[in-house]
N, C-alpha and C positions, 0 to 999 in steps of 0.2 A: 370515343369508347364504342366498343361493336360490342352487340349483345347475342349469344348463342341460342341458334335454332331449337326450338323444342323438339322432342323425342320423336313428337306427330310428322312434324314435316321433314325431319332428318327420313323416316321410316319410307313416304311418299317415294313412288314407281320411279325411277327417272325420266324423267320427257327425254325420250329417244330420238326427235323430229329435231330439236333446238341446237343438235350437231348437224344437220341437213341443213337447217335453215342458216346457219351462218356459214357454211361452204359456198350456199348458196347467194347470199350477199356478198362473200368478196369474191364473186365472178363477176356478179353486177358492178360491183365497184371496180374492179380491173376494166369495165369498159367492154366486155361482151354481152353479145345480144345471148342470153339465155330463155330457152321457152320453157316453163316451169309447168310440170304434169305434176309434180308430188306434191300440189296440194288439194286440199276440198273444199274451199272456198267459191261458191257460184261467183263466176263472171257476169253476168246479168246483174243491169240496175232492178230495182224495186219496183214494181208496174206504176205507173203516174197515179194511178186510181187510190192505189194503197195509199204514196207519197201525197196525195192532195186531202185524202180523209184524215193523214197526222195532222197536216197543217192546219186543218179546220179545227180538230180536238185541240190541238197546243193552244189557239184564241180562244178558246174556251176557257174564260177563270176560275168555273166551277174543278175543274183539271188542276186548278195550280197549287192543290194540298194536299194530305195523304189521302190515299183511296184505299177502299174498303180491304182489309187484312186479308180475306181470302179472294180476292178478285173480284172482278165488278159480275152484277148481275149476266149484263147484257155480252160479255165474249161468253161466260159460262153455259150460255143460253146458244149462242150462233156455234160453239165445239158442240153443244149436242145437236144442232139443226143440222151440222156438217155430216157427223158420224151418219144420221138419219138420210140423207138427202145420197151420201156416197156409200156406202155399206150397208145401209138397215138396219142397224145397230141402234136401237132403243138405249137413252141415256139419262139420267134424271139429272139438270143443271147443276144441284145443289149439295147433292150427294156423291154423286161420282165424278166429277172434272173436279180437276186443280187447278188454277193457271200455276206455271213455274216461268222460272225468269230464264226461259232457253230451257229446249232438250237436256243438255249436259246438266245443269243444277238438280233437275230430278234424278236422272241417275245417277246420279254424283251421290244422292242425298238420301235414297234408299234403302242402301242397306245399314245406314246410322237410324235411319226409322224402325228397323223389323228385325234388327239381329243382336244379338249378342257376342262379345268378344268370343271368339272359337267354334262359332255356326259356320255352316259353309257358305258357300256362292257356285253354283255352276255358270261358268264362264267359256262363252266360244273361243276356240282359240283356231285361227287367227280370230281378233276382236277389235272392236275401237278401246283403245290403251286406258281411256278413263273410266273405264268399267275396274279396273284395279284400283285406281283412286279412291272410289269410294269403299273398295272392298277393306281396304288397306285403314282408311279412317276410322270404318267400324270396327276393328280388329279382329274381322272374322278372317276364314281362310279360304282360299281361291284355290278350285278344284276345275282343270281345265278339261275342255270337250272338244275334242281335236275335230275339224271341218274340211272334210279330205276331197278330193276328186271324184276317188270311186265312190263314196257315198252323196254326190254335189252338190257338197258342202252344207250339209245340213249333220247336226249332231245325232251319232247313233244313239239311242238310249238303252238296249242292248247288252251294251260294254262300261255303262259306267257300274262300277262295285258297289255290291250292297252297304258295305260300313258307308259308302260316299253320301249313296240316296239316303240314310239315314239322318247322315248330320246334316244335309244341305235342307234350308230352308229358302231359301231364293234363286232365280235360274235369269239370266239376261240373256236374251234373242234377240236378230237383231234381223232383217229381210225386209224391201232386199238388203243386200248383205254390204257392210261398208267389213274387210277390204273387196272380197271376190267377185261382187255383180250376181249373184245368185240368187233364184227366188226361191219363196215357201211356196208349198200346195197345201191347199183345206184338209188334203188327208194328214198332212206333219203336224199341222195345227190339231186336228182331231187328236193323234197319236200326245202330242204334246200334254193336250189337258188332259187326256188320261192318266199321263204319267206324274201330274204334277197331284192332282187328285189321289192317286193313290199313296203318294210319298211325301204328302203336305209343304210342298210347295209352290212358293209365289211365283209364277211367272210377270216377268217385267220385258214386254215387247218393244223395244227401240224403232220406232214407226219412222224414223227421220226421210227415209226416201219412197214413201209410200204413194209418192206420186208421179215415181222415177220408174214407169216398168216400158219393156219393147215388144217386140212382134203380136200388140194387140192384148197382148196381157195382165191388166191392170192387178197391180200388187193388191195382194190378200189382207184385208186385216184381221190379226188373232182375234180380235171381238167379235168377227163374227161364226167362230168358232162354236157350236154349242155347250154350254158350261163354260165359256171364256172365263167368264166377272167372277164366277165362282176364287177362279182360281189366280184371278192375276190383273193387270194394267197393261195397256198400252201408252210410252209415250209419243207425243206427236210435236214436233216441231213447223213455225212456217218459216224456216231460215233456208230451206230446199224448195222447198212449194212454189213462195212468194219470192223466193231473192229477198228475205229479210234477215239474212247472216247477222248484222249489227245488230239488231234491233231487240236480241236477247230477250224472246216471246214464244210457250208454247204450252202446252197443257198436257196433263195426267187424264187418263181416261177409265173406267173401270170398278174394281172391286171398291167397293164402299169403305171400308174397313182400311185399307191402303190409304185409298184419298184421304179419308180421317191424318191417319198418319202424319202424309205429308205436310196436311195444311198444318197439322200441330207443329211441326219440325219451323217448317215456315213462320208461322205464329213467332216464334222464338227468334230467326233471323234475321227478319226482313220486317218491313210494314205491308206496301204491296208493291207494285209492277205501276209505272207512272200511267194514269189513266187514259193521258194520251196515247200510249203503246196497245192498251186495252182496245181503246175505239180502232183504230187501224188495223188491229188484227183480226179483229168482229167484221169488218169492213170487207177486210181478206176476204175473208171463210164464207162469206153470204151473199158475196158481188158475181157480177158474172166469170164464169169460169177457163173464160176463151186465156187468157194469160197462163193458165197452166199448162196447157193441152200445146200449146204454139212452143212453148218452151219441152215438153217430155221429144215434141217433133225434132225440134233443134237437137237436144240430144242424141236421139236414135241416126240424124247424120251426122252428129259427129261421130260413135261408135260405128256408124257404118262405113266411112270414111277410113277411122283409123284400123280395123281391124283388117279392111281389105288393104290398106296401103303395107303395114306390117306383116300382113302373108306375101305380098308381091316381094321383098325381101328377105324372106324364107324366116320370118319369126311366127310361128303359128301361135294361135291362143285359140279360147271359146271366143264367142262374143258375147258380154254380160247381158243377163237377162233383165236388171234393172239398175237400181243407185247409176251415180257418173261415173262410175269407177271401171277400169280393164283391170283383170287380175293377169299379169302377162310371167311365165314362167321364163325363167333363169337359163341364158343356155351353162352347158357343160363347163367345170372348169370354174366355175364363179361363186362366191356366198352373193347372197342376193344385195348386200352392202359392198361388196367389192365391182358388180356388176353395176347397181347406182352410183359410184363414185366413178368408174370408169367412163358411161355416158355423160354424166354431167362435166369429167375432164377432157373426153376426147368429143364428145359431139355441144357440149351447153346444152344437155339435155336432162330437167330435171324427174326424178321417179322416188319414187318411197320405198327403200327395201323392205321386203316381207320381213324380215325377223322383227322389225319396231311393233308389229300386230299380233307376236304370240310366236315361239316355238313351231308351228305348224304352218307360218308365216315363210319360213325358209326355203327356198327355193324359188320364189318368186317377186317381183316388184307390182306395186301398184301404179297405174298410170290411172288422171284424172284429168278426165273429157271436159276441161275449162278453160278451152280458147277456142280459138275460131277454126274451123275445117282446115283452112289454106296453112294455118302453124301447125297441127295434129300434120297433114301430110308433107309437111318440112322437119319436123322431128322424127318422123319417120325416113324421111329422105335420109339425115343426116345420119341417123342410126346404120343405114342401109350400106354408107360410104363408108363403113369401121370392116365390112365383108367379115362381121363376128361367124354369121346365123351357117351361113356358106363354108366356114373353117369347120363349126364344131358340130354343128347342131343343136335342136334344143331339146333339154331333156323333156317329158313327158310324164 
């Protein structure tokens, strides 16, 4: 007997990646060396330091039963020593952190906490795709903010319409920017809570690479915006930071009133976050910080790597200003899905086409800085040997 989907999950975005991902498996099973850019999962293990403070907490039996509903004292306590210690962002453990189970669960869970069926959401577009998930679960409606060149890549506020700023109660930002590499300035930030202030809206900052910035620029965070809390959260994941992708770990920051929210939402979900994940991520956030700084270095050669080897072959880009990510434009002639299936058939080169992140998405692939230098300058090599950039150009 098969039993039919409900109206909820029939309605859910379609995962656009999951036709990537298995083109991409039967290469690998056909027996080619494929070097795969279209994903964003960190290739770095977990620092031993982290990995040794889990193991310490799992012998702990006091761990081996449910822990406290909204998270344990002592990570709620080391997120606000963090915020304090890297931004100066003053934080009260108890009232304003959430833990959530990973980045995504809170955005996810969002806008089911603060909207009502037919409230808006401003939504960057291009964007991370599960920002629709959850728009979609609340039954609110997705009003998109188109994140262009000439403006780089930050949402005009400008040009969105007055009926829009009316309905919309909620607003996701996301810097640096997963797909483009873009960063914010304190002045966008400034401009931001103005505008959210005056149009009574939530900003909800997606912090996930805020530890991923280049030439000495250490990414901004919207809390330290003056009037941030007023108006909104940041969330903060360690699955970038620390290389803990699995480990499904990361906290709400922010307005009071929100965190309430969530932990109630949670309340109803969940019990809590295994207490062993708790210490280790406490552990993260408070240990020394050399494991961060050594890995943003790694990154910045690799983007310097791959951006100069992709010019030497006449595919020009920016180079991103933070996240892992190249936002590499499409040459002439190609939808950005047609130009990904073609690299991964003629070179074993995998990329994310821009249309999977939004309408404004088009034109462009993402490539993701998660291999080693010497394969970035092989996938670029081989890209080089197709003489696409040399035939057409790229557009611009």
């Amino acid at each position: 007997m098969k039993f039919e989907l409900s109206n909820v999950l029939k309605e859910l975005p379609e995962q656009f990646f999951a036709s990537l991902v298995k083109k991409v498996n039967a290469k690998i099973a056909a027996g080619h060396d494929v070097i795969n850019l279209g994903q964003g999962n960190p290739d770095q293990p977990t620092p031993d330091h982290i990995v040794e403070a889990m193991a310490e907490a799992v012998r702990n039996p006091e761990n081996h039963q449910y822990s406290a509903f909204r998270g344990s004292r002592s990570l709620k306590e080391a997120a606000a020593e963090f915020y304090k210690r890297e931004y100066g962002v003053s934080v009260d453990p108890e009232r304003e952190v959430a833990v959530l189970f990973g980045g995504k669960a809170g955005l996810v869970e969002l806008p089911q906490c603060l909207l009502n069926p037919g409230d808006a959401v401003l939504v960057p577009d291009p964007g991370y795709p599960d920002y629709w998930s959850g728009v979609e679960l609340a039954k609110a409606v997705m009003e998109t903010m188109p994140l262009t060149k000439d403006n780089h890549f930050l949402p005009d506020y400008s040009v969105i319409p007055a009926d829009v700023k009316e309905k919309a109660k909620l607003m996701y930002l996301n810097y640096p920017n997963n797909p483009t590499g873009a960063q914010a300035t304190s002045a966008f930030f400034a401009e931001t809570a103005h505008f959210a202030k005056d149009n009574g809206i939530c900003i909800v900052h997606d912090f996930a690479y805020g530890a991923v910035g280049y030439d000495g620029q250490k990414p901004v965070s919207f809390l330290e915006t003056e009037g941030a809390k007023e108006v909104g959260i940041e969330i903060y994941t360690l699955s970038k930071t620390y290389n803990m992708a699995g480990w499904r770990v990361g906290f709400a920051v922010g307005n009071g009133s929100v965190i309430e929210a969530l932990n109630l939402y949670q309340d109803h979900m969940y019990v809590s976050l295994f207490k062993a994940v708790q210490d280790a991520a406490a552990a993260a956030l408070l240990s020394d910080q050399s494991c961060v700084k050594e890995q943003n270095e790694r990154y910045e050669k690799r983007r310097d790597v791959w951006i100069k080897a992709v010019r030497d072959i006449g595919w020009d880009a920016a180079a991103p200003e933070g996240s892992f990510f190249a936002w590499m434009p499409v040459p002439e002639g190609y939808t950005s899905e047609e130009f990904s299936d073609l690299l991964l058939e003629k070179a074993n080169v995998v990329t994310a086409p821009g249309i999977g992140f939004g309408q404004y998405g088009e034109g462009y692939v993402r490539v993701g800085l998660l291999t080693s230098e010497e394969r970035l300058q092989e996938a670029a090599n081989r890209i080089g040997r197709l003489n696409i950039f040399k035939k057409t150009g790229v557009c611009h």
